[in-house]
N, C-alpha and C positions, 0 to 999 in steps of 0.2 A: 504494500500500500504506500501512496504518497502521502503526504503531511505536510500543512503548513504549521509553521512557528510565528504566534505574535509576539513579540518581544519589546523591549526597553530598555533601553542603559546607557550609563553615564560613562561617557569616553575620555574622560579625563585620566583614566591610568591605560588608556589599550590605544597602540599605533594604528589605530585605524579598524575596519571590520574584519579588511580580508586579510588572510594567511599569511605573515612573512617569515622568511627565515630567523631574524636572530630580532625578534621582538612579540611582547604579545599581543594579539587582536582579539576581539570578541567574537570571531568564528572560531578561533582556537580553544577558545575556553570554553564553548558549546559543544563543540564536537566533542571533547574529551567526556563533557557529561554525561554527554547522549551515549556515546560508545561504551564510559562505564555503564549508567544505568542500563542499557539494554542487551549487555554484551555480545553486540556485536562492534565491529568498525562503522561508524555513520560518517559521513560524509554530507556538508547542508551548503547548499548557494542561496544566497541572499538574495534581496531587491536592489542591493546597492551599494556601493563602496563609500561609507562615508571615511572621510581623513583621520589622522592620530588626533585625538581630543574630540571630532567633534559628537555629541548624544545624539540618542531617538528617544523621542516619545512612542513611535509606532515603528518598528521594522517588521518587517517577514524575511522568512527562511524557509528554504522545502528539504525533506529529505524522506530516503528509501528505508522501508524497513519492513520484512514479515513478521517481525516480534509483534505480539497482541498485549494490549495495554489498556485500563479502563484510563477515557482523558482525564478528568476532572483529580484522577489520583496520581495518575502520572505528573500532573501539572504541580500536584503540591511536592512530590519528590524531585522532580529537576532543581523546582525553586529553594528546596532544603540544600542542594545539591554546590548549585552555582553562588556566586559570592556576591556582597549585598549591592554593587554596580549591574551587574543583567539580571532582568524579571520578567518570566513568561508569562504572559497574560492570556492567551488561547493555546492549543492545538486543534484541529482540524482534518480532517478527511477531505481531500481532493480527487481529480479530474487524475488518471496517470499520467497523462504528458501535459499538466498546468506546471507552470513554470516563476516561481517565484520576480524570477528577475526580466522576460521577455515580456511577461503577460499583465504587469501591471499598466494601468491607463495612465497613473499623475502620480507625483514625489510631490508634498508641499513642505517648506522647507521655512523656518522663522530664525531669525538672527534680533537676539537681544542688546539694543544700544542703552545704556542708563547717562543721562547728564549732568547729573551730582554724584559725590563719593560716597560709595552707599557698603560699607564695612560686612556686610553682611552679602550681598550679592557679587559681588567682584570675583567671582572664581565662575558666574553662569554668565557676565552679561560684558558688555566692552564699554568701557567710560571713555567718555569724548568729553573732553573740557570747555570746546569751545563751543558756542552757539550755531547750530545750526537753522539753514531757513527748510522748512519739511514741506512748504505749499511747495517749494520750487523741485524740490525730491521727489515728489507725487508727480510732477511736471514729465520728470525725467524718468520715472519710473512707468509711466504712458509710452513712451518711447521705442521701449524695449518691447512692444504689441507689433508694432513696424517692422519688425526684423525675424527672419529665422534662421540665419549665420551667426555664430556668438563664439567664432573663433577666439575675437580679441581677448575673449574671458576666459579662457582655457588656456589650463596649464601646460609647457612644451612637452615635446617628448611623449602625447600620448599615443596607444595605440586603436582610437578612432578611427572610422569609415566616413564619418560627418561629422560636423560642426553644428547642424542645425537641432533646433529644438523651439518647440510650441508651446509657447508660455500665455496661460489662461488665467494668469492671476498675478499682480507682481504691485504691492503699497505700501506705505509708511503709516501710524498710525500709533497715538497714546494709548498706553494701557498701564493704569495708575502711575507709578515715577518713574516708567521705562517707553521708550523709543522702540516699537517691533516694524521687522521689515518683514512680512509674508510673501516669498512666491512660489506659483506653483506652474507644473509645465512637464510635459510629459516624459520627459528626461532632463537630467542636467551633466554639463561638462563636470572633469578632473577642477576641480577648486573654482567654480565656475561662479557661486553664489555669493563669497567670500571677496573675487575681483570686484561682481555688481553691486554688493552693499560696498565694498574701499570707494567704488567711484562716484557711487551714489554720495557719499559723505564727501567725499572732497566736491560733490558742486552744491553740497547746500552749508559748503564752507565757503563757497567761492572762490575755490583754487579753482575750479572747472563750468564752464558754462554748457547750457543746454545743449547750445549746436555742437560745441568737443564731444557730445557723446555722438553727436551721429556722425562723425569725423571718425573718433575711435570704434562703433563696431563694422564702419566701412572697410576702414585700414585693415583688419583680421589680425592686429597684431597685439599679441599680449602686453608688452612694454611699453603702448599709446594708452592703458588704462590704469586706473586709479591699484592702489595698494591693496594688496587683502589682510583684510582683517584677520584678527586671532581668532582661531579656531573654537575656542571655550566656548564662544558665545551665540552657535549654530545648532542646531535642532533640528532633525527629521522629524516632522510630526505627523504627516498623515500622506500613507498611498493607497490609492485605489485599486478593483480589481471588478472585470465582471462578475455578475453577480453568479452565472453560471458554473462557475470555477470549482464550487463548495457541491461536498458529496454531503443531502440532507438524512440523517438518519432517521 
């Protein structure tokens, strides 16, 4: 049977989701769980490779297994299982060739700015000291509807087919003492959200005007866009999936 994993957790101690040689990610710590608990070798692909540091509120995972398992008891022995940064929130029966990482519809993604010094969140959000203007970052953040090439935002060196991506949601917007940027869009580049919030903030600093963004994602070049931001303060929150996907018992 196939399976999905809904999961969570905080990237602040794991190089990222997927698998590297001489560091740990949050694939690696799941597999190992899943392998003890069910002994067998499990093996799980994600929906997506987030960076070293950055969370999920919602990820998926699929993996293979003939081992038979009640969910709801499984779900509390992984979570006894795994350490207090990843927590599964569902398992699942699926479709046998659903596929966690092809078959999702949208990745929504929020990046937390605070702009006062706030003792208590500085390890989830990114302080920005100076004033920014946010009507004209909503401006600019319109913009990015215009385009489906986002080379300029992508990190070198990757192993991409395309640059494009369909972005169905992309604002700035107060929520109590914090600054959130939401977007969402049916894939995103290698460090992709991290360039468009750096740029966004440098033009509602005024280092950057409106038209340098459609300058920079014409040029396709990553060095004509704003700086990326720290990682800490990025968030998977929510992907989508047909609804047909799920085996209903």
């Amino acid at each position: 049977m196939r399976y999905f994993l809904e999961l969570s957790y905080n990237g602040a101690a794991y190089h990222g989701w997927q698998n590297q040689p001489n560091a740990v990610s949050v694939q690696e710590v799941l597999e190992k769980a899943l392998s003890t608990l069910l002994g067998e070798p499990i093996a799980i692909v994600g929906a997506g490779r987030t960076d070293a540091g950055v969370h999920a509120t919602q990820m998926f995972a699929h993996f293979d297994t003939d081992v038979k398992f009640k969910t709801k008891n499984f779900i509390f022995k992984l979570n006894a299982f795994l350490p207090n940064d990843i927590g599964i929130r569902d398992i699942f029966k699926v479709k046998a060739d659903a596929h966690a990482r092809f078959d999702a519809i949208s990745r929504t993604y929020l990046y937390r700015v605070t702009l006062e010094k706030d003792v208590f969140t500085f390890n989830n959000t990114y302080y920005v000291k100076q004033s920014l203007d946010v009507d004209v970052m909503n401006k600019a953040s319109k913009i990015l509807f215009d385009y489906k090439d986002f080379q300029c935002f992508s990190k070198s060196n990757t192993d991409v087919k395309t640059y494009y991506c369909d972005i169905m949601q992309a604002e700035w917007f107060f929520k109590d003492n914090e600054l959130h940027f939401v977007i969402k869009a049916n894939r995103f580049l290698r460090n992709m959200v991290r360039a468009v919030v750096g740029t966004m903030i440098n033009i509602g600093l005024g280092k950057l005007s409106i038209d340098d963004l459609h300058t920079i994602i014409k040029s396709k070049n990553r060095s004509e866009a704003g700086f990326s931001v720290p990682a800490h303060a990025l968030y998977l929150t929510n992907i989508e999936y047909p609804e047909d996907i799920k085996i209903h018992e």
